[in-house]
C-alpha positions in Angstrom: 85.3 3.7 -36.5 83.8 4.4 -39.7 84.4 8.4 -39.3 88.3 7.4 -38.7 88.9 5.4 -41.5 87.1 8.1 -43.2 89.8 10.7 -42.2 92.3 8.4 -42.5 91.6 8.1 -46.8 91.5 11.3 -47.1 93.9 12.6 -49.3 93.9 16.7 -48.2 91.2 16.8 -51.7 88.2 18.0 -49.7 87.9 19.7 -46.1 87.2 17.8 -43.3 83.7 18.2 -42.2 82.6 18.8 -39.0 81.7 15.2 -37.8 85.1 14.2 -38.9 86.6 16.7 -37.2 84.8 16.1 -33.7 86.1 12.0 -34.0 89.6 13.6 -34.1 88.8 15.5 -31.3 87.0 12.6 -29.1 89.9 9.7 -30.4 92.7 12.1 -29.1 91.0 12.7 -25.7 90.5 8.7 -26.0 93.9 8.5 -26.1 95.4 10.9 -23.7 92.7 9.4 -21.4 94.5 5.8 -21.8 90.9 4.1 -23.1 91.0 1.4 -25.7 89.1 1.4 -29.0 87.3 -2.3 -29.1 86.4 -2.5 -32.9 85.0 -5.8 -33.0 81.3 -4.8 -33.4 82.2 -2.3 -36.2 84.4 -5.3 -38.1 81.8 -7.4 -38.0 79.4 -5.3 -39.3 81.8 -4.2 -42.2 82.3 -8.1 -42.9 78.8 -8.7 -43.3 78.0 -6.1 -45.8 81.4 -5.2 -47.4 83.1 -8.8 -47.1 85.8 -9.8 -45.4 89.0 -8.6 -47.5 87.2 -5.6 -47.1 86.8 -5.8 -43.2 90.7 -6.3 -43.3 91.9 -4.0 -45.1 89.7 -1.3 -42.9 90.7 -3.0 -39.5 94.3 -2.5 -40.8 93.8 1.1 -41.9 91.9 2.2 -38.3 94.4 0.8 -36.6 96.9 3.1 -38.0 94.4 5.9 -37.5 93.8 4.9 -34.2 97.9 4.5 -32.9 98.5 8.2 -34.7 100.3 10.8 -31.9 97.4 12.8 -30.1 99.3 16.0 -31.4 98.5 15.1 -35.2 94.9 14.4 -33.9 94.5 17.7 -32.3 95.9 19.6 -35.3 93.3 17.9 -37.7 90.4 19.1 -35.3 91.2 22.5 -35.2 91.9 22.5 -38.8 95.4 23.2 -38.5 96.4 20.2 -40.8 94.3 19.3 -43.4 95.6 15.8 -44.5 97.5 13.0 -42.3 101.0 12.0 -44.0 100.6 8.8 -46.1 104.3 7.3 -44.5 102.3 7.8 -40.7 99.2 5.7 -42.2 101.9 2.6 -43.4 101.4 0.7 -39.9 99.4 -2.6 -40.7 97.8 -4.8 -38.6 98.2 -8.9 -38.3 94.8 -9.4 -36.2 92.4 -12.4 -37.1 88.9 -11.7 -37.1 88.4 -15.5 -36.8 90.1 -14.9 -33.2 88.0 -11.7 -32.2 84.2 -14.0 -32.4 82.3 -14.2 -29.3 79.1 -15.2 -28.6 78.0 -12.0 -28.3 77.6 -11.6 -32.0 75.2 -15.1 -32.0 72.6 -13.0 -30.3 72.2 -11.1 -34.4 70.4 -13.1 -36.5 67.7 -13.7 -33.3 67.5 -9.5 -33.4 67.3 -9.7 -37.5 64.1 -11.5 -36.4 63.1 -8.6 -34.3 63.5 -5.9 -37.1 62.0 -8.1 -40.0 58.8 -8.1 -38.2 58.8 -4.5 -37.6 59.7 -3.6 -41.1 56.5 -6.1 -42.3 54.5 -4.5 -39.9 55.3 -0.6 -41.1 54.9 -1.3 -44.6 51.4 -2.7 -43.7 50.5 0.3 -42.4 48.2 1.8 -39.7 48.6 3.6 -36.8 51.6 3.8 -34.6 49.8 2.5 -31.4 48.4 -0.4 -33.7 52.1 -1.4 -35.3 53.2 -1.2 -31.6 50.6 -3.6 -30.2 50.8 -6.0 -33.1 54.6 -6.1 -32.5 54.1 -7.0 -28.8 51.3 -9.7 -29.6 54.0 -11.0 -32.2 56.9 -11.4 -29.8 54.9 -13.2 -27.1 52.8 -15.6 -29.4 55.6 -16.4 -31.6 59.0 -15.3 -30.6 61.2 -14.3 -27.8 61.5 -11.2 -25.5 64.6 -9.7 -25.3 64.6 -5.5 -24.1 66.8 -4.2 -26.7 64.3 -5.0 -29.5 61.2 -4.0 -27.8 62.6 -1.1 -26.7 63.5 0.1 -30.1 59.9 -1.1 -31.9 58.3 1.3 -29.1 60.6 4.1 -30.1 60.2 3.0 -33.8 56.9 3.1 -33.5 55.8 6.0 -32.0 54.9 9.8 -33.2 58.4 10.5 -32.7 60.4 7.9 -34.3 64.2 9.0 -35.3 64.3 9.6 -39.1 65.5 6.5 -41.1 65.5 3.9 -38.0 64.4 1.6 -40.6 64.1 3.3 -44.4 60.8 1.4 -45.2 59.5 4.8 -46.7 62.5 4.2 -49.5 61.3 3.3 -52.8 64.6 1.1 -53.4 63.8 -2.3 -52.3 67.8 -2.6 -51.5 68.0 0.8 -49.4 65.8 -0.7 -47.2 67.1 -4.5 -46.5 70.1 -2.3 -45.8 68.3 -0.6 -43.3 66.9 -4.1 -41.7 70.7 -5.2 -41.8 71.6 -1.8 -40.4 69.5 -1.8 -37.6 70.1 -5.1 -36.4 73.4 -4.4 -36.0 72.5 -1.3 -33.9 70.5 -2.9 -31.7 73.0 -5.8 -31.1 75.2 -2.9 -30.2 73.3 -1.6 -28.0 72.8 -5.5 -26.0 76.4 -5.6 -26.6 77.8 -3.0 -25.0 75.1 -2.9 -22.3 76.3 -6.4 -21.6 79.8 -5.4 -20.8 78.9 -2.0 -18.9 77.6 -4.4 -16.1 80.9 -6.0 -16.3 82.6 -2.8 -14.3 82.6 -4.1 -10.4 83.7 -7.3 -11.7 86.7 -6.4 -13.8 87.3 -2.7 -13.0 87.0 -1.6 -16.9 84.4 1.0 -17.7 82.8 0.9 -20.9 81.7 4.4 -22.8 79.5 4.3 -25.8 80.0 7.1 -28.3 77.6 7.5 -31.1 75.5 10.1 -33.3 72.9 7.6 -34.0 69.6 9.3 -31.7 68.1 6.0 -32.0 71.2 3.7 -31.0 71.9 5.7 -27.8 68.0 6.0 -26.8 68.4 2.0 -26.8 71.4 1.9 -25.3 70.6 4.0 -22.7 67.3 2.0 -21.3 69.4 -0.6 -20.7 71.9 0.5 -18.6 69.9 -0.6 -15.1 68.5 -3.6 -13.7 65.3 -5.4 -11.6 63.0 -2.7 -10.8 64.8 0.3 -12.0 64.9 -1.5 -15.6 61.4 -1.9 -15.5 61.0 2.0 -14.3 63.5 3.4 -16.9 61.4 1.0 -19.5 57.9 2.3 -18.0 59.8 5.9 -18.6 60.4 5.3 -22.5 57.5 4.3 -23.5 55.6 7.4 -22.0 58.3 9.4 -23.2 57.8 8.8 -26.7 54.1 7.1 -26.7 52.6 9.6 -24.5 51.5 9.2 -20.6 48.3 7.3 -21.2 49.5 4.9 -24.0 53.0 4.6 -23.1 51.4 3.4 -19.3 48.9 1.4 -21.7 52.1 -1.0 -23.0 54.2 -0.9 -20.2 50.9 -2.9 -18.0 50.3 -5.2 -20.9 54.4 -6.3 -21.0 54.0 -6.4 -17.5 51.0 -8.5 -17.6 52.9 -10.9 -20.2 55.7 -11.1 -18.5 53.9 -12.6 -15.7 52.0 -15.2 -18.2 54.8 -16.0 -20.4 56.6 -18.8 -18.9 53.1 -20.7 -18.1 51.5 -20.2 -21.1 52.0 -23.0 -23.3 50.5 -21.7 -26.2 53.1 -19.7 -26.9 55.8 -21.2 -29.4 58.7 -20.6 -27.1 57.5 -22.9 -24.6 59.2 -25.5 -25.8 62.1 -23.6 -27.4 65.0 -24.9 -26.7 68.2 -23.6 -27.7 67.4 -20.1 -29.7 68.5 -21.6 -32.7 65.4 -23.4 -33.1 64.0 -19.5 -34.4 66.2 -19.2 -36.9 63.9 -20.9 -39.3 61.2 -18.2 -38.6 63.6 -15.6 -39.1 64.0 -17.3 -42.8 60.7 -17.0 -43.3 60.7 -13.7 -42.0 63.3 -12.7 -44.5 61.0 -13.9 -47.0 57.8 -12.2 -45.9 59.3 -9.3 -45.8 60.4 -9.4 -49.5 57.4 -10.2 -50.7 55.3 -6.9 -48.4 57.9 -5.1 -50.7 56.9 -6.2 -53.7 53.3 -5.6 -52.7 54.5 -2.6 -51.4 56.5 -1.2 -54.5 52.9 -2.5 -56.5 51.1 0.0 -54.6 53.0 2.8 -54.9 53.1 2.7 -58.5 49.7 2.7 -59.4 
């Protein structure tokens, strides 16, 4: 979405680079294909770190992006128009994001849990094995396990982490909330659409996930199965990017907690309840982790 109404503001000053050009390739295919564009995710990402007159007015503009003829599409990836006619980018939309909330998106601040901890647990340093296992002791003392978020600490935390899954090496405290806010989102993307992809015997509709984000689509794509061929395709990621003998190492212990988890009343989820019981520790999350990057920025500079 975010490449479109890109494209779509463009004014013919500067050439369309090649990303841009690819989404005018993949949203005409898209469209000759007959597949809708569900922008909720996106809109709701925009709202909460743009605003919501903000969210609007880009909802509005993609939707004129998105209903453009396939032909103007195809001329803008081969580079054989170079801007898109204001008068064809006039369409608005009347569409309340109010009406487009599910509870879907009530899964977020639970994952903003998820990635607080693992941005404390990187700036306090060590090694990624040690990060990895503190994470894992973390979720099954005092939180909640849900796949999508372990799946990305063990990809976070490994010798071969994407670039920028998280910007905790940023100097600028504010860069790196961002990225905390940024990969929340991404993850509850990647439950998201998972979610519905499961949906296809029921209702017939397929659901496609297109994204240049490595990280979102190694996520995404672990949690695709179910029963024992999730737990294979899980053993599979973590020796993938852990290594055989480690990767085997913290697939066993999940495996072993999984078994003691919903016995073991020492842990704080117990007794849950509804998950909105964690949103407290998530607050105090948010807090920890502003003060490790205080700390942090401390260090640095001396």
């Amino acid at each position: 979405m975010g490449r479109g109404i890109g494209i779509a503001k463009n004014k013919g000053t500067k050439p369309y680079v090649t990303q841009q050009k690819t989404a005018c390739a993949l949203l005409a295919f898209l469209q000759l294909a007959d597949v809708a564009i569900e922008p909720n995710h996106a809109i709701y990402e925009i709202m909460d770190s743009e605003g919501y007159d903000e969210a609007i007015d880009k909802l509005s503009l993609f939707r004129a992006f998105d209903n453009l003829d396939s032909q103007i599409l195809i001329e803008l990836a081969l580079d054989r128009r170079d801007e898109i006619p204001a008068e064809m980018l006039k369409w608005q939309a009347d569409e309340s994001i109010e009406s487009k909330k599910g509870e879907d998106f009530l899964s977020w601040k639970i994952y903003r849990g998820f990635v607080l901890k693992m941005a404390i647990i990187d700036l306090q340093g060590g090694s990624p094995f040690d990060k990895l296992n503190c994470f894992i002791e973390w979720v099954y003392k005092e939180y909640i396990f849900m796949n999508a978020a372990i799946i990305f600490g063990s990809v976070l935390f490994s010798e071969n982490r994407f670039t920028r899954m998280l910007k905790t090496g940023s100097k600028d405290k504010g860069e790196v909330l961002k990225g905390v806010r940024n990969a929340t989102w991404d993850i509850n993307l990647a439950y998201y659409w998972s979610k519905n992809a499961f949906r296809e015997k029921e209702d017939g509709i397929f659901w496609l996930l297109c994204t240049e984000d490595n990280a979102l689509r190694a996520v995404a794509s672990s949690l695709i199965v179910t029963g024992d061929k999730l737990k294979q395709k899980k053993k599979a990621v973590f020796c993938n990017y852990l290594g055989n003998k480690k990767g085997k190492q913290i697939y066993d212990k999940l495996v072993d907690m999984g078994k003691r988890r919903d016995d073991d009343s020492s842990r704080k989820a117990h007794n849950l309840g509804p998950t909105s019981c964690l949103y407290p520790v998530v607050d105090k999350l948010d807090k920890e982790l502003l003060s490790e990057l205080t700390k942090h920025k401390w260090k640095k500079e001396n």
